[in-house]
C-alpha atoms as one frame of an Amber mdcrd trajectory, in Angstrom:
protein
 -13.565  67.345  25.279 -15.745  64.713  23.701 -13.265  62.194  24.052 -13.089
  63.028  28.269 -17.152  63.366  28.934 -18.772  62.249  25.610 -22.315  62.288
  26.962 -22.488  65.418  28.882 -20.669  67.384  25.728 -23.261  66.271  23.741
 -25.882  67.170  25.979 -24.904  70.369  26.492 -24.850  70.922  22.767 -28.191
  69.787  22.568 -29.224  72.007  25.206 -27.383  75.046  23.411 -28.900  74.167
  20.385 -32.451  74.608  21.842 -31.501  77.898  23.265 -33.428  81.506  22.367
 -30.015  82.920  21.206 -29.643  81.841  17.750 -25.987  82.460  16.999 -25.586
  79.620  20.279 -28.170  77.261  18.559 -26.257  77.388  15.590 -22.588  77.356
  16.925 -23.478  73.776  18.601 -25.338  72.559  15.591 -22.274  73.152  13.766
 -19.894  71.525  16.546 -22.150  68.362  16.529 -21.756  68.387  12.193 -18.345
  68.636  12.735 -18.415  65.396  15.139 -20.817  63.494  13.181 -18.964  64.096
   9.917 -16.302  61.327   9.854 -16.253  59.235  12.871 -18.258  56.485  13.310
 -17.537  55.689  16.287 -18.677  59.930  17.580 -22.070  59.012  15.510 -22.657
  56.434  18.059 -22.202  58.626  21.044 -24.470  61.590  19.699 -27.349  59.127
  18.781 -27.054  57.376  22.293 -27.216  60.625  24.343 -30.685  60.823  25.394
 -32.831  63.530  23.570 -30.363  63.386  20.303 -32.700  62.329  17.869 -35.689
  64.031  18.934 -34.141  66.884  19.406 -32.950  67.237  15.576 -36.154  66.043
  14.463 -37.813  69.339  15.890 -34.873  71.402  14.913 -35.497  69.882  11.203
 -38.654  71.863  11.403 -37.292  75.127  12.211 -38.167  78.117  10.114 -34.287
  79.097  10.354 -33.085  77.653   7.037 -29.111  77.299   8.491 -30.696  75.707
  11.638 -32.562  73.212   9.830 -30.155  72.621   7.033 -27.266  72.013   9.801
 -29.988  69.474  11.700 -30.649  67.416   8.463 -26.887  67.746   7.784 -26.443
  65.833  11.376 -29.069  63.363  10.918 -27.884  62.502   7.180 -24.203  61.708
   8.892 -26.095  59.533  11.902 -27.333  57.438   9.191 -24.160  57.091   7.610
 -23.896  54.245  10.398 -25.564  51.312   9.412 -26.673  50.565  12.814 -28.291
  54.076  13.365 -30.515  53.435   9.537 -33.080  51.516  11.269 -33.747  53.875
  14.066 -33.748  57.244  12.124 -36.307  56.062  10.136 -39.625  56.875  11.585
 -42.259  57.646  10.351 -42.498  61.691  12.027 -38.817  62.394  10.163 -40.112
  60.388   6.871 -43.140  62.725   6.770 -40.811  65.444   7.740 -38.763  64.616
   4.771 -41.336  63.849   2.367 -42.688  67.911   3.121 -39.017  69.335   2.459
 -38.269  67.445  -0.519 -42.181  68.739  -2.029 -41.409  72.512  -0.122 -37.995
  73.282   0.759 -37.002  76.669   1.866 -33.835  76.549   0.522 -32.033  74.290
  -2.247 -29.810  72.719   0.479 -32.714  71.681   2.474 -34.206  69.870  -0.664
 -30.893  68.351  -1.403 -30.148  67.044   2.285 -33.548  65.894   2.695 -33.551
  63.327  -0.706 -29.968  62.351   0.413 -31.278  61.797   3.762 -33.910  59.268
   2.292 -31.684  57.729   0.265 -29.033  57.098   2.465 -31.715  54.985   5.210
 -33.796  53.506   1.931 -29.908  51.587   1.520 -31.584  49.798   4.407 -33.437
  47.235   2.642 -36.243  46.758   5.869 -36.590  50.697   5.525 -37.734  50.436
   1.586 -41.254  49.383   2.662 -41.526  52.045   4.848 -40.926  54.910   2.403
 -43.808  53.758   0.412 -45.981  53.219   2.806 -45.360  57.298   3.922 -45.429
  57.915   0.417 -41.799  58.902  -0.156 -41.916  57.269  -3.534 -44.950  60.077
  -4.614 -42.993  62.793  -3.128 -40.273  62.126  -5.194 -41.778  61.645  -8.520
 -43.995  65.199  -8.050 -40.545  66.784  -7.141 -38.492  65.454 -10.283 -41.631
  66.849 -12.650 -39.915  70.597 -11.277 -36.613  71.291 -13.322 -34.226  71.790
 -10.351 -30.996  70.630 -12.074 -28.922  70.885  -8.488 -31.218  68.896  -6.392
 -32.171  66.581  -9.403 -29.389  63.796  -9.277 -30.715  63.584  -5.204 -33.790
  62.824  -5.842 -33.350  60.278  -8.566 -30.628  58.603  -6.404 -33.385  58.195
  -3.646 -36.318  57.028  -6.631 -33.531  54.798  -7.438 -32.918  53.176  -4.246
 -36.469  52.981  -3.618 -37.534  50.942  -6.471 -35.791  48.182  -5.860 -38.809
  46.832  -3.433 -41.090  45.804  -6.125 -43.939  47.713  -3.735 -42.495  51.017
  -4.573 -42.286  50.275  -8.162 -45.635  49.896  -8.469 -45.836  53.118  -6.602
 -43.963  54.996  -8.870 -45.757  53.844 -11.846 -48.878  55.198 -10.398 -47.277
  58.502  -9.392 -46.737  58.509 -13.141 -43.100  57.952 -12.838 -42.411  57.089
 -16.376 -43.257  59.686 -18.346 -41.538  62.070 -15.419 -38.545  59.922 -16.357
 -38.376  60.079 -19.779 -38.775  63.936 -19.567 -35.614  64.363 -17.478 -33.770
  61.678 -20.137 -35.166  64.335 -22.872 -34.116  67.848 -21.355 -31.332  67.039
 -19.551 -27.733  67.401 -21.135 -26.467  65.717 -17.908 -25.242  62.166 -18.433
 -25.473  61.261 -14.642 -29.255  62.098 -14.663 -29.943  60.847 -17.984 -28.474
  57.318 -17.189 -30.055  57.115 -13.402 -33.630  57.818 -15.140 -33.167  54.954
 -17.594 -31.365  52.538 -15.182 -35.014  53.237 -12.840 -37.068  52.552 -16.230
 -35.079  49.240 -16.612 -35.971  48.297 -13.451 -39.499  49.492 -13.665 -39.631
  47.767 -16.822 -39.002  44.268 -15.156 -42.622  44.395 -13.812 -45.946  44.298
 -15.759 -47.398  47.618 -14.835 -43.863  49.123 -15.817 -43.325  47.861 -18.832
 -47.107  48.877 -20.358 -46.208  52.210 -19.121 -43.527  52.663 -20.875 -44.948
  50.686 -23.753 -48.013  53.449 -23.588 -45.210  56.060 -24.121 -45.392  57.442
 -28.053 -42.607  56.735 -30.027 -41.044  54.725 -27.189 -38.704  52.796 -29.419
 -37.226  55.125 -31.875 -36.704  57.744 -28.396 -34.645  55.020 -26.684 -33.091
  53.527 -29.960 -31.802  57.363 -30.164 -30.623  57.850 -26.731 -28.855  54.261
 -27.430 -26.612  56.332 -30.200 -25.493  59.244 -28.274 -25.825  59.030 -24.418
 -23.650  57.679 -22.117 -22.337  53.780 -21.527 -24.749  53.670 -17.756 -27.576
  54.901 -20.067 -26.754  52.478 -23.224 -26.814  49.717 -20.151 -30.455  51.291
 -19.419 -31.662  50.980 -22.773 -31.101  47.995 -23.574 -32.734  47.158 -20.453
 -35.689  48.509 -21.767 -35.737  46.883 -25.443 -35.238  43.675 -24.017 -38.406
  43.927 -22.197 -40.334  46.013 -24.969 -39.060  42.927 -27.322 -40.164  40.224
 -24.568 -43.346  41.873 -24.757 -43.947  42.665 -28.497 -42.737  41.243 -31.449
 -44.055  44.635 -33.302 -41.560  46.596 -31.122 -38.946  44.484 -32.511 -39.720
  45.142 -35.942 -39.966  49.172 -35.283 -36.469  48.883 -34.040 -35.423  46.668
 -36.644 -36.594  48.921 -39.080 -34.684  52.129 -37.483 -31.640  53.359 -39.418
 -28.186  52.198 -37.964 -29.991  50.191 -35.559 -28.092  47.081 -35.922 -24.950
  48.532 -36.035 -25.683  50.230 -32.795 -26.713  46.859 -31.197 -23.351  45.321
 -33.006 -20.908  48.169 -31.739 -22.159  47.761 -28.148 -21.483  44.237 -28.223
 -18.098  45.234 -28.942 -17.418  48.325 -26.919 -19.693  48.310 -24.679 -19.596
  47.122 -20.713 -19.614  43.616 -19.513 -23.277  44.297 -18.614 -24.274  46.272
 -21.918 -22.480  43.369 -23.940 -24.511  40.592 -22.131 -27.850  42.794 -23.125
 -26.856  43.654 -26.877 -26.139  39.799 -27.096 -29.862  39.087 -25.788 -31.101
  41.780 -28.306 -29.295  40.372 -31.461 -30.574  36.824 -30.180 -34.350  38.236
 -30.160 -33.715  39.761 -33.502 -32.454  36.204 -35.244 -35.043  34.562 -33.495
 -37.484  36.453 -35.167 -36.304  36.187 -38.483 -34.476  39.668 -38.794 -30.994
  40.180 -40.075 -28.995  41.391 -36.933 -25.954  42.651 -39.003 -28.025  45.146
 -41.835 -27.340  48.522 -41.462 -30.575  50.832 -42.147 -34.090  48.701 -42.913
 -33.737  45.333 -41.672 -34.299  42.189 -43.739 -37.625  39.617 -43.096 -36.988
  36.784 -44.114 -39.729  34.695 -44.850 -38.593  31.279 -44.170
């Protein structure tokens, strides 16, 4: 049918889906899913039909939790369309979005909403416009409530985000490192422990990131730890983060220096570790010869005093 009269099926939907019946509303909301889901080319055709994206904004607001988790579902597959990012992000939907991801009514609304975000912040001219609506905010309050299902969502989206250097700044503010650190801590999750420290390395790259972090107690012996027993994505992360705690302090250097195993950690990952995590641990054992320590001593380090 969609394939004969693409416009006027998707009208009608629309109109069904604005109906009093709800069973209707919710029959064509699924139907336009189901379109939306895998073709491109069908995306196209509901987003063109005049009164497509409005409409779904307003259903997105419904008190209905299945109507407006099926309209979010339909707008997250719209943007799936790289052509569509641009124009589903305004700012009445990014405020929308920013309200459900602070308040959903149910965990799929949450989840749909920070995949929503993330999925048009891929848009690089879209970034700007997230922080500006305070997306970036949103996000950080959200991740400071233990909600292991819709947690990897939202740190996807925080992750996208912060690669405008506006936003990272933002998420510094919103207190975004010690947020991070906490889900690194509590979580027995290696997706959400390596996401949080991959956002730390990049928040780290900037001056109001990396005296954040540097603010944090303990900071080197907690990520010298993680180093030993998380994941490869988080050992990437890490060292990330020493690098720029060593760039920035020679006294950080020595604390790590002077933890246990410490070089043999940095020595192993050279070995085993990624192409990316090799490149780092090379950096690190670099910094550490530089400054006069013994890269290759297992528990306290040697100073040399040459």
């Amino acid at each position: 049918m969609l394939a004969r009269r693409p416009n006027d099926t998707v009208t009608e939907l629309l109109t069904l889906a604005q109906s009093d019946s709800h069973e209707d509303q919710i029959k064509a909301l699924r139907t336009l899913a189901s379109l939306t889901k895998v073709s491109p080319h069908n995306r196209n055709l509901v987003a063109d039909t005049t009164g497509t994206i409005p409409t779904l904004f307003a259903l997105s607001r419904s008190l209905s939790s299945t109507i407006e988790v099926l309209s979010l579902s339909i707008l997250f597959n719209l943007s799936l369309n790289s052509n569509l990012k641009h124009i589903l992000a305004d700012m009445e939907l990014i405020g929308l979005l920013n309200h459900i991801i602070l308040t959903p009514i149910s965990l799929d609304s949450g989840i749909l909403a920070a995949s929503l975000v993330c999925s048009l912040a891929m848009l690089d001219k879209n970034k700007a416009k997230f922080g500006v609506a305070g997306t970036v905010q949103a996000l950080v309050e959200a991740l400071k409530r233990p909600r292991r299902a819709a947690s990897h969502h939202l740190l996807s989206s925080l992750s996208e985000l912060v690669h405008f250097h506006g936003n990272c700044t933002l998420a510094v503010r919103a207190g975004a490192v010690p947020v991070l650190f906490g889900v690194v801590e509590r979580t027995e999750g290696e997706d959400l422990a390596g996401t949080s420290l991959a956002i730390l390395g990049v928040l780290a790259k900037f001056k109001e990131g990396i005296d954040a972090i540097m603010d944090t107690q303990g900071v080197v012996n907690f990520v010298v730890d993680v180093l030993k027993r998380r994941c490869m994505l988080s050992k990437e992360g890490c060292a990330e983060i020493l690098i720029r705690l060593f760039e920035e302090s020679e006294g950080c250097l020595r604390d790590a220096a002077r933890v246990p195993e410490f070089s043999s950690l940095v020595a192993d990952l050279s070995v085993r570790g990624s192409a990316k995590a090799r490149e780092k641990s090379g950096v690190i054992m670099k910094k550490m010869m530089d400054a006069n320590l013994d890269p290759f001593l297992d528990g306290n380090a040697m100073i040399y005093d040459w």
